[in-house]
LUMPA-511008 format. One record per atom (N, C-alpha, C, O): atom name; x, y, z. Coordinates in steps of 0.001 Angstrom, whole numbers, plus 500000, padded with zeros to 6 digits. Layout:
N
+------+--------+--------+--------+
| atom |     c1 |     c2 |     c3 |
+------+--------+--------+--------+
|   CA |      X |      Y |      Z |
...
+------+--------+--------+--------+
***
This chain:
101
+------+--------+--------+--------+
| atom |     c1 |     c2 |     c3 |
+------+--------+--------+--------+
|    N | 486338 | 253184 | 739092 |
|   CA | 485386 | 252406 | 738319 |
|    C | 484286 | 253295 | 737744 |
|    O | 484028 | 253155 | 736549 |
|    N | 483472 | 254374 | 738605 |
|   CA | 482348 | 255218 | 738236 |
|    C | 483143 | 255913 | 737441 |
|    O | 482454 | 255915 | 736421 |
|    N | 484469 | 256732 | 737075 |
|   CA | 484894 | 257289 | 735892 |
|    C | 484934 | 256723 | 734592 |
|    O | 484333 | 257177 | 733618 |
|    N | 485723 | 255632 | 734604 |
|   CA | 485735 | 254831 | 733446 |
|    C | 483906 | 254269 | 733036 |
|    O | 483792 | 254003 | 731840 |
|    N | 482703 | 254102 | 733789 |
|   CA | 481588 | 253830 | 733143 |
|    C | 481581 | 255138 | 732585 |
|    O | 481516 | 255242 | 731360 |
|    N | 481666 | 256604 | 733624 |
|   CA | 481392 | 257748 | 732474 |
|    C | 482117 | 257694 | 731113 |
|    O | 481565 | 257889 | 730030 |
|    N | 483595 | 257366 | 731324 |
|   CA | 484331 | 257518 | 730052 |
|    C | 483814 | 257032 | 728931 |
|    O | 483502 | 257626 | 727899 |
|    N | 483714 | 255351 | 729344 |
|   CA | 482873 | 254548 | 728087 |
|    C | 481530 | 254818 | 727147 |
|    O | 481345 | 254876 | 725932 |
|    N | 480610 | 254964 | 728429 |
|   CA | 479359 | 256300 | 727808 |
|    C | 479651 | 257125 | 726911 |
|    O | 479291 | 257145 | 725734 |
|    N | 480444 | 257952 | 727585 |
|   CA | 480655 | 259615 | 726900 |
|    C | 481431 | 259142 | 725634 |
|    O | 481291 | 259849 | 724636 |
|    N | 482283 | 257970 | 725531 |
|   CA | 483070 | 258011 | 724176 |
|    C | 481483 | 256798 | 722920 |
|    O | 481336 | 256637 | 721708 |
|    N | 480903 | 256418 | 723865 |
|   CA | 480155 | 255426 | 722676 |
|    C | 478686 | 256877 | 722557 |
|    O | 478013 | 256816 | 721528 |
|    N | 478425 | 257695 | 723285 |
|   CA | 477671 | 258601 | 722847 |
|    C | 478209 | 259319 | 721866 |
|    O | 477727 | 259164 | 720744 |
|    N | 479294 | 260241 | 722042 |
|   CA | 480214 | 260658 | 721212 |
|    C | 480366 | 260210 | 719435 |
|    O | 480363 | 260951 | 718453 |
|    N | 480517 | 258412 | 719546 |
|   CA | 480545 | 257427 | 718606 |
|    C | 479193 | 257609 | 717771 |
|    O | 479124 | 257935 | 716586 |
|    N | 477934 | 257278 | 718803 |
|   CA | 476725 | 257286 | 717934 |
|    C | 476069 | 259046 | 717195 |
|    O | 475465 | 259256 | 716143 |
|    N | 476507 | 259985 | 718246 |
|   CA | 476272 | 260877 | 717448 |
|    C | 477137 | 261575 | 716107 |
|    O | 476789 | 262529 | 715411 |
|    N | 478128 | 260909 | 716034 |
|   CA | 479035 | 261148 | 714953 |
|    C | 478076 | 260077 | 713805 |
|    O | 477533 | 260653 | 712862 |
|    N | 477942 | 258880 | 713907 |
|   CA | 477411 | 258249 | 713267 |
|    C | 476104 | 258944 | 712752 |
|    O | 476122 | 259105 | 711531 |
|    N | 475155 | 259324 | 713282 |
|   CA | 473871 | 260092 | 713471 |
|    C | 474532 | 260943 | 712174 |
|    O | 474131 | 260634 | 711052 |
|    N | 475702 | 262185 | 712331 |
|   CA | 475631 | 262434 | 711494 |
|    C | 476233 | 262272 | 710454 |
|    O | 476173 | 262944 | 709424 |
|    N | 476918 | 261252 | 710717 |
|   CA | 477481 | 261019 | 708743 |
|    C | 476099 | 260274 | 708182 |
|    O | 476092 | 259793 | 707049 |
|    N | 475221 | 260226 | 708832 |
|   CA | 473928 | 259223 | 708215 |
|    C | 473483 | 260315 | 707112 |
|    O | 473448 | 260121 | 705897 |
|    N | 473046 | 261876 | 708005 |
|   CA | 472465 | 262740 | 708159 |
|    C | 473334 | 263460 | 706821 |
|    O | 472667 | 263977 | 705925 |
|    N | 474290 | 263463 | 706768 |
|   CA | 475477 | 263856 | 705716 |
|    C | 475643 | 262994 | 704295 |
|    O | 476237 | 263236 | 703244 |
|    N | 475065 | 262193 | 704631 |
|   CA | 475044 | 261413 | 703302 |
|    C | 473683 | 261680 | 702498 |
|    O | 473363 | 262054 | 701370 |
|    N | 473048 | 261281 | 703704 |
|   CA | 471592 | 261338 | 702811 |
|    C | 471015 | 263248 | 702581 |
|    O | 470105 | 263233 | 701753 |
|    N | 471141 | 263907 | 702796 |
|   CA | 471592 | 265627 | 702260 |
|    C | 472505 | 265216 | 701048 |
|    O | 471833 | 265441 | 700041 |
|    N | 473785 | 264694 | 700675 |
|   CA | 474825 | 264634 | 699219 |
|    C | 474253 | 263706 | 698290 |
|    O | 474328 | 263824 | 697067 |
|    N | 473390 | 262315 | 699213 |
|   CA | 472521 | 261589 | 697951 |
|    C | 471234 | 262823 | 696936 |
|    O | 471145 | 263142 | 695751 |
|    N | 470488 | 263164 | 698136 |
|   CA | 469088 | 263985 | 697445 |
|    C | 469727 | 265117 | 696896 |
|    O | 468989 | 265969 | 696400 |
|    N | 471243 | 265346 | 696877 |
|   CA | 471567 | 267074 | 696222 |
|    C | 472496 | 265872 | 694703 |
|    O | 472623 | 266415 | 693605 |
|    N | 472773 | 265082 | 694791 |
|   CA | 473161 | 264281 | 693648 |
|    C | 471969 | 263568 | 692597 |
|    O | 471987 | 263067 | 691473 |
|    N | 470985 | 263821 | 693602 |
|   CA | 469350 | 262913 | 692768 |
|    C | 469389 | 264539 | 692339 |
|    O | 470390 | 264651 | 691631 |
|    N | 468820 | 265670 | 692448 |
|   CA | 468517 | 266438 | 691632 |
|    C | 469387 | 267246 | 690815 |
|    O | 469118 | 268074 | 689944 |
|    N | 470381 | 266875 | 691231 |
|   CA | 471517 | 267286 | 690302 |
|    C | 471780 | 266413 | 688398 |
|    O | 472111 | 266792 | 687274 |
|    N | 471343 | 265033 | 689127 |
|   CA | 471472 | 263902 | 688154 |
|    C | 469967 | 264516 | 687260 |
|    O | 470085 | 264812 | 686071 |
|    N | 468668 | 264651 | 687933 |
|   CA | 467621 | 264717 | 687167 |
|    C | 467666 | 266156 | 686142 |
|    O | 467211 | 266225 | 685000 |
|    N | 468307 | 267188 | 686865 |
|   CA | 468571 | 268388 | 686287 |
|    C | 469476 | 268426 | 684768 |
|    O | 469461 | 269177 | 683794 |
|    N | 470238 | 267217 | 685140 |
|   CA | 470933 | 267473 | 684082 |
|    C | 470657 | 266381 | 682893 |
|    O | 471113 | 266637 | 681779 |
|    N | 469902 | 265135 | 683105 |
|   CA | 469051 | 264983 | 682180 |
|    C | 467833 | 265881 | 681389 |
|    O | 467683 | 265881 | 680167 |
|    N | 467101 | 266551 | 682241 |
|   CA | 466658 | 267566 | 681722 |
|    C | 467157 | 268162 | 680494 |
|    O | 466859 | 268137 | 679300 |
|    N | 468434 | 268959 | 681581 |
|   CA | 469033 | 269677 | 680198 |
|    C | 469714 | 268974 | 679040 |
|    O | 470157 | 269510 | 678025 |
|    N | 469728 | 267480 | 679406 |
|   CA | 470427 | 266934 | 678175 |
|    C | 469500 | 266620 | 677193 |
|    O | 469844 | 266421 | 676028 |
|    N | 468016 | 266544 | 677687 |
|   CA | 466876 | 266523 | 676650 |
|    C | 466161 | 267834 | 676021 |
|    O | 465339 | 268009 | 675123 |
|    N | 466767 | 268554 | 676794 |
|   CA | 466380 | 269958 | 676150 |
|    C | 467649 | 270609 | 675050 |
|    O | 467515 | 271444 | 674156 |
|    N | 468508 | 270102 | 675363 |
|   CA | 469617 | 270360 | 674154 |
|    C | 469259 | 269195 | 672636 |
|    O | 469537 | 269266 | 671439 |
|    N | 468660 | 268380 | 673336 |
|   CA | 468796 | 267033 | 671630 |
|    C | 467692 | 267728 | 671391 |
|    O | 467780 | 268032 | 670202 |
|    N | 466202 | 268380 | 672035 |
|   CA | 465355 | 268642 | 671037 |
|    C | 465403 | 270036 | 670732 |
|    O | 464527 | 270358 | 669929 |
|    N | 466062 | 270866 | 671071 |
|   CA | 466398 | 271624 | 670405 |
|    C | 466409 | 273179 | 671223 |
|    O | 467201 | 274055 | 670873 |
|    N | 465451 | 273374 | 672315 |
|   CA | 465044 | 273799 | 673614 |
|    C | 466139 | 274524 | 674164 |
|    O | 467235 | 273965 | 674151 |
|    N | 466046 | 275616 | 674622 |
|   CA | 466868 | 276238 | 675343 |
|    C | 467256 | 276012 | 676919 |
|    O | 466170 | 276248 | 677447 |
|    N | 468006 | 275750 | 677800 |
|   CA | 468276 | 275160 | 678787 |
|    C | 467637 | 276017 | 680082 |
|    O | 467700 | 277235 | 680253 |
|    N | 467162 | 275267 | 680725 |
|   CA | 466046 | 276131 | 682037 |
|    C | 466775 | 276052 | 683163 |
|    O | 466734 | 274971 | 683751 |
|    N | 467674 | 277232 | 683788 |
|   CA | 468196 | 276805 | 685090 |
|    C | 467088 | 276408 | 686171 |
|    O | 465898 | 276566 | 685899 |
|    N | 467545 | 275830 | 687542 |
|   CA | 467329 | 275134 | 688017 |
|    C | 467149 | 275960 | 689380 |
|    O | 467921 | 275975 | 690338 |
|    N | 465925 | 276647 | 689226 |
|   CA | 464986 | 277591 | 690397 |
|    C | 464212 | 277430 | 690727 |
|    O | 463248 | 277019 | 690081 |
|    N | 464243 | 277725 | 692168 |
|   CA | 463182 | 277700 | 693154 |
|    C | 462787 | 279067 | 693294 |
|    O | 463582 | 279988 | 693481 |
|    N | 461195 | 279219 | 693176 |
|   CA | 460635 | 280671 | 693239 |
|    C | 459955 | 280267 | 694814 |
|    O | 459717 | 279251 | 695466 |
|    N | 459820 | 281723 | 694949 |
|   CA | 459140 | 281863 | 696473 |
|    C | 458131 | 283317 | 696156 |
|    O | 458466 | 284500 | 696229 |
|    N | 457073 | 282840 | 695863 |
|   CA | 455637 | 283695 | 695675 |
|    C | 455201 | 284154 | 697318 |
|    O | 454263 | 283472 | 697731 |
|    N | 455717 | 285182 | 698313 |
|   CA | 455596 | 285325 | 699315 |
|    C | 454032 | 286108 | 699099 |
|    O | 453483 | 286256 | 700191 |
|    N | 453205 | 286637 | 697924 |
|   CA | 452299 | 287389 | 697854 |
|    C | 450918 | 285824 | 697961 |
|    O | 449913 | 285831 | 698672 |
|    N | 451374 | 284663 | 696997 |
|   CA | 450132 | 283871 | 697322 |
|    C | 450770 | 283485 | 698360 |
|    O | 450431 | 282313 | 698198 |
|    N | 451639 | 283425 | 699643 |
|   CA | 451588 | 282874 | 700875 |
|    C | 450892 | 283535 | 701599 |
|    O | 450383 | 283085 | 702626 |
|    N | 450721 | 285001 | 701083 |
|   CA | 449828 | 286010 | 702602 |
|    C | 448189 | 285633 | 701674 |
|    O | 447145 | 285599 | 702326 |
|    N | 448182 | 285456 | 700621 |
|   CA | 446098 | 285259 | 699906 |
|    C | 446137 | 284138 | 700738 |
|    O | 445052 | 283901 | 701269 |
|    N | 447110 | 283323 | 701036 |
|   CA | 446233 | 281675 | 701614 |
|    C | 445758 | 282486 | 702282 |
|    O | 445021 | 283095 | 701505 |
|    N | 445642 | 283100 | 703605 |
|   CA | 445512 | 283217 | 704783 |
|    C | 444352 | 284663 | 704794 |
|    O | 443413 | 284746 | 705584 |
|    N | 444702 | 285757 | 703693 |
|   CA | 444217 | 286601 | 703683 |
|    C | 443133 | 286872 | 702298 |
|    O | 443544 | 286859 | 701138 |
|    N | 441951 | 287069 | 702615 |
|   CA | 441388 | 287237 | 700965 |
|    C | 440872 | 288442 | 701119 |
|    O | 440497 | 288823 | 702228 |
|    N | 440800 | 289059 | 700231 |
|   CA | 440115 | 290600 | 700110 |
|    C | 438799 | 289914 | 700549 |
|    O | 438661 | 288726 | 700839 |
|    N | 437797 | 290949 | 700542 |
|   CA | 436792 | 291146 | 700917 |
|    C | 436029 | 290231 | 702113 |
|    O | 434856 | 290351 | 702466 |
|    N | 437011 | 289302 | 702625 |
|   CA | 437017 | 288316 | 703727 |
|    C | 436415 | 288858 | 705681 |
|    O | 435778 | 288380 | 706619 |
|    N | 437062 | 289938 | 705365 |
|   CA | 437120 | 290810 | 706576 |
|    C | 435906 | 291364 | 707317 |
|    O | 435073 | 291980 | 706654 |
|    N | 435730 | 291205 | 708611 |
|   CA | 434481 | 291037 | 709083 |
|    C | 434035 | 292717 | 708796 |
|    O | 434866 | 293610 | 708962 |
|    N | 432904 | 292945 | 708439 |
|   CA | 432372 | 294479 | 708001 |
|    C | 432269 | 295202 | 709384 |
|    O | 432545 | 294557 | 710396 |
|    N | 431884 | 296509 | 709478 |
|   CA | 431708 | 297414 | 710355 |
|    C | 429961 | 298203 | 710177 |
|    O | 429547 | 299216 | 709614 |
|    N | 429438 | 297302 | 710841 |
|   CA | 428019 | 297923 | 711187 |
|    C | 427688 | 299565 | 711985 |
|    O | 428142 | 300035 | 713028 |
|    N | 426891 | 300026 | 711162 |
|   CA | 426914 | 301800 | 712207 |
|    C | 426327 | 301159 | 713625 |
|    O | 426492 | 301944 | 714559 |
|    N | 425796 | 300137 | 713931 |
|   CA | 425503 | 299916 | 715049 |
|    C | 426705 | 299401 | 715870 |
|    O | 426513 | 299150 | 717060 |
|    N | 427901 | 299226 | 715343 |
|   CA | 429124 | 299004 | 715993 |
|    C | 429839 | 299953 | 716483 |
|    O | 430996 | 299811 | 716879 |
|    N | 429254 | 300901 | 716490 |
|   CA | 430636 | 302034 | 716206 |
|    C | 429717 | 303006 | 717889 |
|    O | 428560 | 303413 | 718002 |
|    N | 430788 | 303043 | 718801 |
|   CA | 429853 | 303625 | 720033 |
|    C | 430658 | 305358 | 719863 |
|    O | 431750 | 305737 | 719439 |
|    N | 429660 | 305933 | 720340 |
|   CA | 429968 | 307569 | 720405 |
|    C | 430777 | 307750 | 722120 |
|    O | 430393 | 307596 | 723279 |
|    N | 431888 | 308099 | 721539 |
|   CA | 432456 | 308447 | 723022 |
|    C | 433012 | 310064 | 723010 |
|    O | 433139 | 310781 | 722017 |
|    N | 433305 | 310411 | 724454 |
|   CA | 433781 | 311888 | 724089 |
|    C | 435127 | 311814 | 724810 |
|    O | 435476 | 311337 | 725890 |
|    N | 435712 | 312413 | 723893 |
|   CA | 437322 | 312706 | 724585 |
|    C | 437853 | 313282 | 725481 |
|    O | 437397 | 314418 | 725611 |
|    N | 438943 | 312923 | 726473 |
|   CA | 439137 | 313631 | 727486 |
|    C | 440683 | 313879 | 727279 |
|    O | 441191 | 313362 | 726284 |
|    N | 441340 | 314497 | 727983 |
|   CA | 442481 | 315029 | 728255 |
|    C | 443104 | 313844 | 729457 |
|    O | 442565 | 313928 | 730561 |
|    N | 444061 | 312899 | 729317 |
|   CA | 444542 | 311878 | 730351 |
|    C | 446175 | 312535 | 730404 |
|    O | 447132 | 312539 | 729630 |
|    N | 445857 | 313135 | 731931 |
|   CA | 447530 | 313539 | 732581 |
|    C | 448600 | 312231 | 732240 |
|    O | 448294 | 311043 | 732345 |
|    N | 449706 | 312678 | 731878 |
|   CA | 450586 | 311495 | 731700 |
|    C | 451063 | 311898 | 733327 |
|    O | 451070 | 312835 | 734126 |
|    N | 451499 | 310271 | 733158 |
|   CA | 451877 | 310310 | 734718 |
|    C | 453215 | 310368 | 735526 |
|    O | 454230 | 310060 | 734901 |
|    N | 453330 | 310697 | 736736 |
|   CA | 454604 | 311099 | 737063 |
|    C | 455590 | 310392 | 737229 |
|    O | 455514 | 309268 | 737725 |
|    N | 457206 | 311201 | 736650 |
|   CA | 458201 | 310042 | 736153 |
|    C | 458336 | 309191 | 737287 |
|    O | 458004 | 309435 | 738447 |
|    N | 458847 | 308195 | 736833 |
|   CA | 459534 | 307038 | 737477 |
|    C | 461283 | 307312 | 738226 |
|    O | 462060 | 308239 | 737999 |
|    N | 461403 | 306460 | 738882 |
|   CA | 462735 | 306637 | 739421 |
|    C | 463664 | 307238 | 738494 |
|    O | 464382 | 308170 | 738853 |
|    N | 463704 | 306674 | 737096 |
|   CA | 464551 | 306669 | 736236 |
|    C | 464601 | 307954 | 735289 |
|    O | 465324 | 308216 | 734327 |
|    N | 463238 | 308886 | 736110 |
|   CA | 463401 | 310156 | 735217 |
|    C | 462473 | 309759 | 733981 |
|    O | 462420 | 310827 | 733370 |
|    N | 461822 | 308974 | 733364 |
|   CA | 461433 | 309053 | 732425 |
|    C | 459743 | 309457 | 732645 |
|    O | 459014 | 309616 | 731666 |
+------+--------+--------+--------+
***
């Protein structure tokens, strides 16, 4: 009896995630058929007026994705009162590890 409840489960889970994705599969072939349909009105109005035909690109400006975030002169300054005088020393590297390194 406890097999067959697993069986039934496992085949109506099975069921709904197949469903899940033909949902998921349709609606991806509707929105690639909506801009396919709008694209090519486009170009069918750019051929009657006379217009040369504009393929159908997506640009990716990765230079204004780093200005959102980054602006020149944004950057916190460096005061001479920031800057501490230290003196350098000589630091032994230290002795290898098991592994020889």
């Amino acid at each position: 009896m406890d097999k067959l409840i697993k069986t039934v489960f496992g085949l109506l889970l099975r069921v709904l995630l197949l469903g899940v994705g033909l949902v998921f599969l349709a609606g991806v072939l509707l929105v690639t058929a909506l801009l396919l349909g709008l694209w090519g009105l486009r170009a069918l109005w750019a051929r009657l007026s006379g217009r040369p035909v504009q393929p159908l690109a997506f640009t990716i400006l990765r230079r204004a994705q780093w200005q959102r975030f980054y602006r020149p002169g944004t950057a916190p300054s460096t005061q001479a009162s920031d800057v501490i005088d230290v003196e350098s020393r000589q630091v032994d590297s230290p002795d290898a590890d098991r592994l020889g390194r």
